[in-house]
C-alpha atoms as an extended CHARMM CRD file, in Angstrom:
* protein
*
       222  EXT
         1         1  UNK       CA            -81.8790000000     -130.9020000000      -68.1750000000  PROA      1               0.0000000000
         2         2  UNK       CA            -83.3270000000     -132.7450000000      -65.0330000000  PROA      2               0.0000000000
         3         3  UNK       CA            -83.7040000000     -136.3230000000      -65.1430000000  PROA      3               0.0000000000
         4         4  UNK       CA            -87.3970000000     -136.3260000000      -65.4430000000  PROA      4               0.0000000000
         5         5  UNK       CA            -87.5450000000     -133.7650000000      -68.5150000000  PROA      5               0.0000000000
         6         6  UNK       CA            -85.2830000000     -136.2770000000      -70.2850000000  PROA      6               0.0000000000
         7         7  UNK       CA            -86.8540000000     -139.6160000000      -69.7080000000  PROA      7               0.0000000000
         8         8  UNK       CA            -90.1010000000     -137.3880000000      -71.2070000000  PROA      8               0.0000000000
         9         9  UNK       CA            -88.3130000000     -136.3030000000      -73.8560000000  PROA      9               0.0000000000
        10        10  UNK       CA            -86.3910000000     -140.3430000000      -74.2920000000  PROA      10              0.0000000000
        11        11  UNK       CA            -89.9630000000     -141.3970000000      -74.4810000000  PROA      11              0.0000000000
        12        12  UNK       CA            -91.6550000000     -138.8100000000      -76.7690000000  PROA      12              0.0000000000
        13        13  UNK       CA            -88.7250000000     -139.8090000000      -79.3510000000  PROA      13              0.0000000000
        14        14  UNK       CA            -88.9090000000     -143.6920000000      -78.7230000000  PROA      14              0.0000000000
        15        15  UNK       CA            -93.1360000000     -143.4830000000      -80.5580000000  PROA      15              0.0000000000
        16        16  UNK       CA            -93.1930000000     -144.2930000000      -83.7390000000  PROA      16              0.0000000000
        17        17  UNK       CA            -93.4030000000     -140.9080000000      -86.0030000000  PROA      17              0.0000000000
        18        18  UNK       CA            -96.9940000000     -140.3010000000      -87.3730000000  PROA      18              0.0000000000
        19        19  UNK       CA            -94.6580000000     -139.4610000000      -91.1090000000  PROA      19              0.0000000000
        20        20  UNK       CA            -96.2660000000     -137.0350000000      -93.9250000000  PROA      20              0.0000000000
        21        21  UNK       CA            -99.8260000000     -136.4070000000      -94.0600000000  PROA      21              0.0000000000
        22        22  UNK       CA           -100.0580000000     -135.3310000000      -97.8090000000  PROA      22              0.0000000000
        23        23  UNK       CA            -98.9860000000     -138.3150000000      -99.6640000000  PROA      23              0.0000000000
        24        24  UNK       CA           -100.5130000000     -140.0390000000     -102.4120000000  PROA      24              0.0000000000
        25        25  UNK       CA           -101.4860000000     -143.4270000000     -100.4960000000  PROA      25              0.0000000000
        26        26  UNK       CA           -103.4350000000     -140.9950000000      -97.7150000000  PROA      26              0.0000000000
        27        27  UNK       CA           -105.0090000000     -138.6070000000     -100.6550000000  PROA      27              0.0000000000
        28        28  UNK       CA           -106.4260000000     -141.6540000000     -101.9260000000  PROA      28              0.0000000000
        29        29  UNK       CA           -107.8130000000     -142.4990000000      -98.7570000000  PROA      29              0.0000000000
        30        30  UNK       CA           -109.6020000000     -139.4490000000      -98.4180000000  PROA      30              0.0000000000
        31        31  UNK       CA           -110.9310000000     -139.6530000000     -101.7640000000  PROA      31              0.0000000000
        32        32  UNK       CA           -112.9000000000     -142.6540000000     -100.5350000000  PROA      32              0.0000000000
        33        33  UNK       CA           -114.8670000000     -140.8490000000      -97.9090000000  PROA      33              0.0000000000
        34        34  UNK       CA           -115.2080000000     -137.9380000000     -100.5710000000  PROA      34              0.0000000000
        35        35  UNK       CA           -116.9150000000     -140.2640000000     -102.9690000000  PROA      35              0.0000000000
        36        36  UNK       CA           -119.9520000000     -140.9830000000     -100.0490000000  PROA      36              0.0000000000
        37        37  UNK       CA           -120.9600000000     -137.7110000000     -101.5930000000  PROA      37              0.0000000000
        38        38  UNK       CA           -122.4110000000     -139.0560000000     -105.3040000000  PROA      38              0.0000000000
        39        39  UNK       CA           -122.8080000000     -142.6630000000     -103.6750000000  PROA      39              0.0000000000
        40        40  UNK       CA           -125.2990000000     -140.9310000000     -101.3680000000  PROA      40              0.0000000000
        41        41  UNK       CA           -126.6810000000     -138.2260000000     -103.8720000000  PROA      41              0.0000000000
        42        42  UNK       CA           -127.5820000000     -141.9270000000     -106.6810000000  PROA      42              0.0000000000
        43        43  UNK       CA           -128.6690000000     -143.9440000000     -103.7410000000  PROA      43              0.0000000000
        44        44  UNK       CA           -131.2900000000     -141.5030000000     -102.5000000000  PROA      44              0.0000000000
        45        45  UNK       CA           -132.9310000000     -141.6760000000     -106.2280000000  PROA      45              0.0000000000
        46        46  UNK       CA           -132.8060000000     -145.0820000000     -106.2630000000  PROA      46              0.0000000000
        47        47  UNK       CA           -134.2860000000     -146.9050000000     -109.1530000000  PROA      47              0.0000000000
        48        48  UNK       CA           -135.2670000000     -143.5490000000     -110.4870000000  PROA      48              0.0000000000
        49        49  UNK       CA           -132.8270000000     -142.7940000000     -113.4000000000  PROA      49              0.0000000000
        50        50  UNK       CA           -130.5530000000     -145.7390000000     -112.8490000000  PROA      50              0.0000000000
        51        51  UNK       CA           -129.5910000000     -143.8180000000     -109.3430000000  PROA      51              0.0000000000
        52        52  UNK       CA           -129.0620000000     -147.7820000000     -108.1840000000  PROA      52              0.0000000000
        53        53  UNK       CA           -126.8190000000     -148.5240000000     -110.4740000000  PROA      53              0.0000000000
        54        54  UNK       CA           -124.6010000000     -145.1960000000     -110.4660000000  PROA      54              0.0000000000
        55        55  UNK       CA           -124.4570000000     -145.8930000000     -107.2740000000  PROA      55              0.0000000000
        56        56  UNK       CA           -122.8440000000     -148.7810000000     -107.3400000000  PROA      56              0.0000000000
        57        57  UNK       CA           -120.2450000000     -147.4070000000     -110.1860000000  PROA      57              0.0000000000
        58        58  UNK       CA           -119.1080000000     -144.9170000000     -107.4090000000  PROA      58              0.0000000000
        59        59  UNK       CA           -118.7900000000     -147.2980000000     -104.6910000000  PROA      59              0.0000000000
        60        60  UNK       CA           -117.0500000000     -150.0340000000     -106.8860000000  PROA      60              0.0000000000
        61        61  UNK       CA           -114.4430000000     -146.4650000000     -107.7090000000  PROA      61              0.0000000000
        62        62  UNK       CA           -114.1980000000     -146.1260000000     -104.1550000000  PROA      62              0.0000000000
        63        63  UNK       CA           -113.1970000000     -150.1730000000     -103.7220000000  PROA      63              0.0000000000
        64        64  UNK       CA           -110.4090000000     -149.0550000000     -106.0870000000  PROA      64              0.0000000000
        65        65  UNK       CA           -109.2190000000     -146.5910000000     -104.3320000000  PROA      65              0.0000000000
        66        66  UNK       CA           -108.9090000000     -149.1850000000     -100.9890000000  PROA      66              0.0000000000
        67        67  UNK       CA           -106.4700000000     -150.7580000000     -103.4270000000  PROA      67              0.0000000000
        68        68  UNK       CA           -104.6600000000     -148.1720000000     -104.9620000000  PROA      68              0.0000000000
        69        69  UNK       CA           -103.7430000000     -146.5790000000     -101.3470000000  PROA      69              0.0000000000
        70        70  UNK       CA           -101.8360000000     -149.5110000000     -100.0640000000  PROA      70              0.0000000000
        71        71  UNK       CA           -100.2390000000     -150.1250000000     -103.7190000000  PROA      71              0.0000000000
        72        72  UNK       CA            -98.6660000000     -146.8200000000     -103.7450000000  PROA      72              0.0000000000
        73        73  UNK       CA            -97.5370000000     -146.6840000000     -100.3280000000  PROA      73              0.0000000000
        74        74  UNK       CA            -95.7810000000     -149.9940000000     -101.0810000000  PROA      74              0.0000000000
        75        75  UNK       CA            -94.7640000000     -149.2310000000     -104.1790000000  PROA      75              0.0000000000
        76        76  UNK       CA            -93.4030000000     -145.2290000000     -103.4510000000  PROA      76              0.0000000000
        77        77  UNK       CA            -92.3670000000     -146.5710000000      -99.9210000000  PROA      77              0.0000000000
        78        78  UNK       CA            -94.4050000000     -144.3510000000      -98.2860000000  PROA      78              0.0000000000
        79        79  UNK       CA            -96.1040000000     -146.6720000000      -95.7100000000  PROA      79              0.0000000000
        80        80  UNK       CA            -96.9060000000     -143.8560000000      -92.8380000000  PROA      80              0.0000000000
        81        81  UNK       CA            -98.5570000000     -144.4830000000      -89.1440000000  PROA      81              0.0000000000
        82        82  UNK       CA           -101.1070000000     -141.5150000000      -90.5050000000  PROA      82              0.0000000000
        83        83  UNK       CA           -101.9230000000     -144.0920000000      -93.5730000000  PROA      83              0.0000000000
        84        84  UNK       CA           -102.4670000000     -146.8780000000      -90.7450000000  PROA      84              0.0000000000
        85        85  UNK       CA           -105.2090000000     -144.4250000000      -89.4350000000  PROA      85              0.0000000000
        86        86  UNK       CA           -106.5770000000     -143.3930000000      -92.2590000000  PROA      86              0.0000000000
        87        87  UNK       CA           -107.0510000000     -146.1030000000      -94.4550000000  PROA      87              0.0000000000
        88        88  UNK       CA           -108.8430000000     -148.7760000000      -91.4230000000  PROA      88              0.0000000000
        89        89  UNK       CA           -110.8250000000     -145.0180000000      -90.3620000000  PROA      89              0.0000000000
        90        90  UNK       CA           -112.1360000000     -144.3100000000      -94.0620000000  PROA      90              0.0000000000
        91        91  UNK       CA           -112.5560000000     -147.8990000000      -94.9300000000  PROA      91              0.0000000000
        92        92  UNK       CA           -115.0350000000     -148.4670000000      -91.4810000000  PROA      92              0.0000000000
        93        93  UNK       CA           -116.6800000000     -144.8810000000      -92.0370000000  PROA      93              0.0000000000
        94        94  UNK       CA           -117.5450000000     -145.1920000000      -95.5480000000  PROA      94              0.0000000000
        95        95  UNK       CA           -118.8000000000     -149.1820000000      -94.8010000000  PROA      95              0.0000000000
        96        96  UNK       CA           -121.3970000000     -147.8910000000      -91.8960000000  PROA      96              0.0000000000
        97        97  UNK       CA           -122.7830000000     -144.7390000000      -93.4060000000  PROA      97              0.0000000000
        98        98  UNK       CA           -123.3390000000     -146.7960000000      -96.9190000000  PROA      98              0.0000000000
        99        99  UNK       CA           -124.8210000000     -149.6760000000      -94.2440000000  PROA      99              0.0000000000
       100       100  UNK       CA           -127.1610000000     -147.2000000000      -92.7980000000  PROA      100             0.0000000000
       101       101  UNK       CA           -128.3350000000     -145.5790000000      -95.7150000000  PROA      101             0.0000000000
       102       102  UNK       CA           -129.2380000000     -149.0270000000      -97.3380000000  PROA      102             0.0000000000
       103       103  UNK       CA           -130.5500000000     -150.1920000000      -94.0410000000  PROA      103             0.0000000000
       104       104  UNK       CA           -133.4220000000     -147.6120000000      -94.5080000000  PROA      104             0.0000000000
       105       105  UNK       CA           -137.1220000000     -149.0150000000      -94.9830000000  PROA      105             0.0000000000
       106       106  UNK       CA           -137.5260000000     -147.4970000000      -97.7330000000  PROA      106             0.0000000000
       107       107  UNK       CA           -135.6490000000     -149.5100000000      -99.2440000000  PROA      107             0.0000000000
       108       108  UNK       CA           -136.8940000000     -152.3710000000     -101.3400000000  PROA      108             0.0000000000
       109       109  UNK       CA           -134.8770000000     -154.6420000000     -100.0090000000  PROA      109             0.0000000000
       110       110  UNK       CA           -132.8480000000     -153.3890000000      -96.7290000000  PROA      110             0.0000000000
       111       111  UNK       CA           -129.4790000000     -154.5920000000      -95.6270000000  PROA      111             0.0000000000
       112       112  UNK       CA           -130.9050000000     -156.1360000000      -91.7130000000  PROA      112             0.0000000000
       113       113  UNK       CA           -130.2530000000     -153.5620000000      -88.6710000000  PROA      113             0.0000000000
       114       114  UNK       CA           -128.6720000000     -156.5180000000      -86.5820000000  PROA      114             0.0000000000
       115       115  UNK       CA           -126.0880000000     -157.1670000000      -89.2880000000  PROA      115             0.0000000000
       116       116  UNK       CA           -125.4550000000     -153.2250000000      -88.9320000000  PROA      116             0.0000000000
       117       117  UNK       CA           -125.4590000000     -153.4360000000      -85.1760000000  PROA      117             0.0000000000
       118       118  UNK       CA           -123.0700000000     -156.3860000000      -85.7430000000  PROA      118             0.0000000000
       119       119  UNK       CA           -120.4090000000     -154.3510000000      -87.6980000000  PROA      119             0.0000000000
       120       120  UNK       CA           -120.6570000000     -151.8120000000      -86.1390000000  PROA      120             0.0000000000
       121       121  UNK       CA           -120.2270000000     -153.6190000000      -82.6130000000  PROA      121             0.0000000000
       122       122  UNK       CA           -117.0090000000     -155.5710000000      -84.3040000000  PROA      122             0.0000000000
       123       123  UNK       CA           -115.2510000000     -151.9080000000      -85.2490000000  PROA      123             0.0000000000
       124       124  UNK       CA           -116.0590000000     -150.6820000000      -81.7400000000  PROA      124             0.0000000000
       125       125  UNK       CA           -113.5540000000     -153.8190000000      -80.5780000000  PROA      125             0.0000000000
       126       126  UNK       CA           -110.8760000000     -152.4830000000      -83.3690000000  PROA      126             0.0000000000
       127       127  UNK       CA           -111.2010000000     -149.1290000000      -82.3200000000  PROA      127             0.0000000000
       128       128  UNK       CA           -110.6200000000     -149.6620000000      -78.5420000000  PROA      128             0.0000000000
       129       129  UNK       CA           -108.0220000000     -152.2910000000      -79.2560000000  PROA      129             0.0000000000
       130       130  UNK       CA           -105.8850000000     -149.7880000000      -81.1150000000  PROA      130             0.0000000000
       131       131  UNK       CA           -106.4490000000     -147.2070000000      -78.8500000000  PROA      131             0.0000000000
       132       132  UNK       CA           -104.9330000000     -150.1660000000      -76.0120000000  PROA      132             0.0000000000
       133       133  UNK       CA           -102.1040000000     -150.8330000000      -77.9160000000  PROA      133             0.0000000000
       134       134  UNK       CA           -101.4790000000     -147.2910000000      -79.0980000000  PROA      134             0.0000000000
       135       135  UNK       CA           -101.9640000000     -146.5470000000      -75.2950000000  PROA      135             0.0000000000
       136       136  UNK       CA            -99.7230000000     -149.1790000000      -74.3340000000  PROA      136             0.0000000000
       137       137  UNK       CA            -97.1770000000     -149.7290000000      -76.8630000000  PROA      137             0.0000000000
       138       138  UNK       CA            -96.8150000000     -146.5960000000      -78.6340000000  PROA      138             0.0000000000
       139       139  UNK       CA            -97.6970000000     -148.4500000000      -81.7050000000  PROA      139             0.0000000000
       140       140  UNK       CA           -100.5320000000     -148.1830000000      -84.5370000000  PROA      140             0.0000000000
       141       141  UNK       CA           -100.9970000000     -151.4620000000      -85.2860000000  PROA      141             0.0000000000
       142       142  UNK       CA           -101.7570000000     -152.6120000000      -89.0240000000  PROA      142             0.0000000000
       143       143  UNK       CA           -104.8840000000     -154.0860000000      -90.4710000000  PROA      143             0.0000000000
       144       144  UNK       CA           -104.8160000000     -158.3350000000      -90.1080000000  PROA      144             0.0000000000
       145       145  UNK       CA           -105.5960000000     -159.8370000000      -93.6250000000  PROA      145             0.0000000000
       146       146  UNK       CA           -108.5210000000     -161.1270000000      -92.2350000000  PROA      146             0.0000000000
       147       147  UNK       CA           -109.7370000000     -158.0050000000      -91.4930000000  PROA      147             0.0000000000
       148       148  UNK       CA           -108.7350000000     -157.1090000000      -95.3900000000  PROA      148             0.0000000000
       149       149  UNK       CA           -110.8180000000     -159.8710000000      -96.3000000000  PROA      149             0.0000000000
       150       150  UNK       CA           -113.9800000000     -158.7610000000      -94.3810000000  PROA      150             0.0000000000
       151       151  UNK       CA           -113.7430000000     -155.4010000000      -96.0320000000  PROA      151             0.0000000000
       152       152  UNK       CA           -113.6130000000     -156.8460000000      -99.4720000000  PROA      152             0.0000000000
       153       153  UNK       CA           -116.7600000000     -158.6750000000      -99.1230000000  PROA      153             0.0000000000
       154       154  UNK       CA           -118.3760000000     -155.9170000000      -97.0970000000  PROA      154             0.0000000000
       155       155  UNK       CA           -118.1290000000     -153.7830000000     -100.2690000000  PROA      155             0.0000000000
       156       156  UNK       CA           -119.2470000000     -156.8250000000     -102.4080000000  PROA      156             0.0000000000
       157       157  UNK       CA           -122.1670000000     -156.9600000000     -100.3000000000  PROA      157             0.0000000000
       158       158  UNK       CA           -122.9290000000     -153.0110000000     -100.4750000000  PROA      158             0.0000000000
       159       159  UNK       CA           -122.8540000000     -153.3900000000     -104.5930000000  PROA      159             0.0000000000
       160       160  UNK       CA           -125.3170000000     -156.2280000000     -104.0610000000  PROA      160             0.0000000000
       161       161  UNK       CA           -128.1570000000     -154.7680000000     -102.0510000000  PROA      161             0.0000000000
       162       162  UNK       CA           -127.4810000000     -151.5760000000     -104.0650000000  PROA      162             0.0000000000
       163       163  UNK       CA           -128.1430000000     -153.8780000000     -107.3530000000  PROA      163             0.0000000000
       164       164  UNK       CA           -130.3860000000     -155.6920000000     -105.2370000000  PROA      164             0.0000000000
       165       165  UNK       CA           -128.7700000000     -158.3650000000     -107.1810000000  PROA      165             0.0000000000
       166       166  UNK       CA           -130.7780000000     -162.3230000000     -106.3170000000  PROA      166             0.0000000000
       167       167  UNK       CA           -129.0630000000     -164.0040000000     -109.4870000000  PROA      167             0.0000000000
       168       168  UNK       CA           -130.1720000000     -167.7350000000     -110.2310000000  PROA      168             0.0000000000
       169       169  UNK       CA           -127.3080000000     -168.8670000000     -112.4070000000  PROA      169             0.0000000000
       170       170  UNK       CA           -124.6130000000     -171.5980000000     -109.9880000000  PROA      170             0.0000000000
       171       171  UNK       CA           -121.7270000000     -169.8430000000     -110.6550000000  PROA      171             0.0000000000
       172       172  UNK       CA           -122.9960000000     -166.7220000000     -109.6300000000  PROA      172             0.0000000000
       173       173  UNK       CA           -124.9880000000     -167.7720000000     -106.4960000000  PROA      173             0.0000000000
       174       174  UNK       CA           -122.2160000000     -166.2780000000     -103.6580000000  PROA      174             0.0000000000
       175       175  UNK       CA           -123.1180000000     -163.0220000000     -104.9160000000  PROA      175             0.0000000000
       176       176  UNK       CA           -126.4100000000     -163.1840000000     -104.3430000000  PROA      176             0.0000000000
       177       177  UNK       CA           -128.0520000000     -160.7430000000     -100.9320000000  PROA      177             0.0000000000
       178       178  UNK       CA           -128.5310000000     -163.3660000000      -98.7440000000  PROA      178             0.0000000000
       179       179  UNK       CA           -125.8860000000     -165.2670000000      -99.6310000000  PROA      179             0.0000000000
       180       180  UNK       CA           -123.2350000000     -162.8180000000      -99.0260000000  PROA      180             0.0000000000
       181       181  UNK       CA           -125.2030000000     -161.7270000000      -95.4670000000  PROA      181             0.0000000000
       182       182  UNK       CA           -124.0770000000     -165.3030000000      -94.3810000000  PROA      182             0.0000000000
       183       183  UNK       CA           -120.7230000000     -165.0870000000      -95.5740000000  PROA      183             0.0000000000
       184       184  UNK       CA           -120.1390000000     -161.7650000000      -94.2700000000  PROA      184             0.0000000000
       185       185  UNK       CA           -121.7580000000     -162.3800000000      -90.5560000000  PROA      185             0.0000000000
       186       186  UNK       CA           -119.0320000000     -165.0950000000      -90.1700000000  PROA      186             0.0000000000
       187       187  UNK       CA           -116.2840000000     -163.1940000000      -91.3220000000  PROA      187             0.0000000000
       188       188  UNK       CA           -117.4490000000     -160.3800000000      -89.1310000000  PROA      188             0.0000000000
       189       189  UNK       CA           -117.4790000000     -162.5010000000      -85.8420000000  PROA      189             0.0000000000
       190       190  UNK       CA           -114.5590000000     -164.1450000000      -86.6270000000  PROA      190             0.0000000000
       191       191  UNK       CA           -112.1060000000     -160.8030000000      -87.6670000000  PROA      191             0.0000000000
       192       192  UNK       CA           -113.9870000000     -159.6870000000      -84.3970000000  PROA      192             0.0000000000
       193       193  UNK       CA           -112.4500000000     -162.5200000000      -82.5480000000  PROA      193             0.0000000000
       194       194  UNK       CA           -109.0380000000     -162.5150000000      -83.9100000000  PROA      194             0.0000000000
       195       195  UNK       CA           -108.7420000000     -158.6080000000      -83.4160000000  PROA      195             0.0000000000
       196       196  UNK       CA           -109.7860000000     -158.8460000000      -80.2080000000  PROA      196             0.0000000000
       197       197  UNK       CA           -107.4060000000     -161.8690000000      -79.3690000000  PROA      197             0.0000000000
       198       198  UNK       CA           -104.3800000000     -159.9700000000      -81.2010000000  PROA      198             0.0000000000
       199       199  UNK       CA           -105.5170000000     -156.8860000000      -78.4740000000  PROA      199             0.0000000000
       200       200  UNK       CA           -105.0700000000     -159.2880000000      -75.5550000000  PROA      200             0.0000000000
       201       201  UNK       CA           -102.0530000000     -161.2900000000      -76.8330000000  PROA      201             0.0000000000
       202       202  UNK       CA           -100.6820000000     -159.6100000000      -79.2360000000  PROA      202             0.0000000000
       203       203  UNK       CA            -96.6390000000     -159.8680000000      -79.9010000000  PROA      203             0.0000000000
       204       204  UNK       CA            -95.9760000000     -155.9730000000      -80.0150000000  PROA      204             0.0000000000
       205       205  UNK       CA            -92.5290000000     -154.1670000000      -78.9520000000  PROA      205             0.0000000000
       206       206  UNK       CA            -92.4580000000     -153.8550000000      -75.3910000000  PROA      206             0.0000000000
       207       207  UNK       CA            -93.3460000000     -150.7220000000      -73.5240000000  PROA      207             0.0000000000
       208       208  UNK       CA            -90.6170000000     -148.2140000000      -73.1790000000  PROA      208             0.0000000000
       209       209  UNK       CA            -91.1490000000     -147.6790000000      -69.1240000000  PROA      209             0.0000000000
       210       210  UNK       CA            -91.1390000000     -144.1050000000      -67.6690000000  PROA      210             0.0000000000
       211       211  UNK       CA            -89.1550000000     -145.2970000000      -64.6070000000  PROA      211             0.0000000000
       212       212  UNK       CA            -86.2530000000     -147.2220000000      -66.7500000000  PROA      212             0.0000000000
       213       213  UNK       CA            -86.0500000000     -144.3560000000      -68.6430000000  PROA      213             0.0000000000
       214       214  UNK       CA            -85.4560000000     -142.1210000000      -64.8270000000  PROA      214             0.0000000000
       215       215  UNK       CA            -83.0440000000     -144.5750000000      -64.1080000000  PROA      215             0.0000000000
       216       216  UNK       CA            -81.0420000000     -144.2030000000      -67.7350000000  PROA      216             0.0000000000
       217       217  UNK       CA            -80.6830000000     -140.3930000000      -67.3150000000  PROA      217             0.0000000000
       218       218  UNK       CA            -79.7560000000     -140.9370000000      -63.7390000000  PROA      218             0.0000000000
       219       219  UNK       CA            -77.0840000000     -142.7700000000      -64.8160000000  PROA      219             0.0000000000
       220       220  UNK       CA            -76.1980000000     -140.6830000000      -67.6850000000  PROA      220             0.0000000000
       221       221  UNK       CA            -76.1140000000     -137.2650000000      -65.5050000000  PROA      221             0.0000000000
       222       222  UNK       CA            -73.5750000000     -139.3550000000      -62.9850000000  PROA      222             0.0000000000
């Protein structure tokens, strides 16, 4: 084997392995994105036979799943670099289509375009991070827990406008549309930020050079 076809074949081995596909942690996953389906078909009746509120039940199930896909993967120690994909992609895909749809003006109350244009601007800086560091680094980096955070209330804030839920009572104020828009827009900038500084700076395993690797089977075939 020439020197070249091995340092190829060094660094091919060195990336992390993508693991199973079919495990439980990844069906849940796509379960999410396969529950846009109902969300989508209640949502388009809207206040017409409680279509609102079924719409929420579906997207508070798909919530669930978020959680039971990282629990399992934990807990059956299956934690895959196909479940790092998956569960950022399905959480960000579901998020923006539900986003659109409620963004719609025929909506009573419509989530604001710039807030979508704001999210969606925010997983554009993800998305070419990872692609950086996967570029870079071989490496699929995981989600930050403030991006964890951000999702949460994203889906809080989905329920809400699908409720179009404005309740007076103190304790409940944070859940209110415009309440959770605020909270939300910061945590949105600021996961931006962080994501964005992690791409830059970020503390990740240092590239495995094609050239050192030349040099090792150069030795090696000596």
């Amino acid at each position: 084997m020439s020197g070249e076809s091995l340092a190829r074949n060094k660094l091919k081995h060195h990336r992390e392995p993508l693991g199973r596909f079919w495990t439980i942690s990844n069906l849940f996953s796509i379960s999410r994105v396969l529950l846009l389906i109902p969300i989508f078909f209640f949502l388009y009746h809207g206040n017409q036979n409680n279509g609102n509120v079924w719409g929420a039940v579906f997207m508070v199930m798909a919530a669930i799943t978020d959680f039971l896909d990282g629990a399992s993967a934990r807990l059956l120690n299956k934690m895959t670099r196909w479940g790092r994909i998956l569960d950022p992609l399905c959480d960000k895909t579901c998020i923006l289509s539900i986003g659109i749809f409620l963004a719609l003006p025929s909506r009573d109350h419509p989530i604001p375009v710039w807030f979508l244009i704001l999210v969606f601007a925010r997983d554009l800086i993800i998305l070419i991070g990872s692609y950086y560091i996967i570029g870079r680094y071989q490496h699929i980096p995981s989600s930050m827990t403030i991006g964890k955070w951000t999702t949460f209330f994203l889906a809080i804030l989905l329920v809400s406008f699908t409720l179009e839920w404005m309740p007076e009572q103190p304790w409940l104020v944070m859940f209110r549309m415009d309440v959770l828009l605020k909270i939300c827009s910061v945590l949105v900038v600021l996961s931006g930020i962080m994501y964005a500084y992690r791409m830059i700076r970020g503390n990740f395993p240092a590239p495995l050079k094609s050239e050192s690797l030349s040099k090792d089977s150069t030795s090696e075939e000596k």
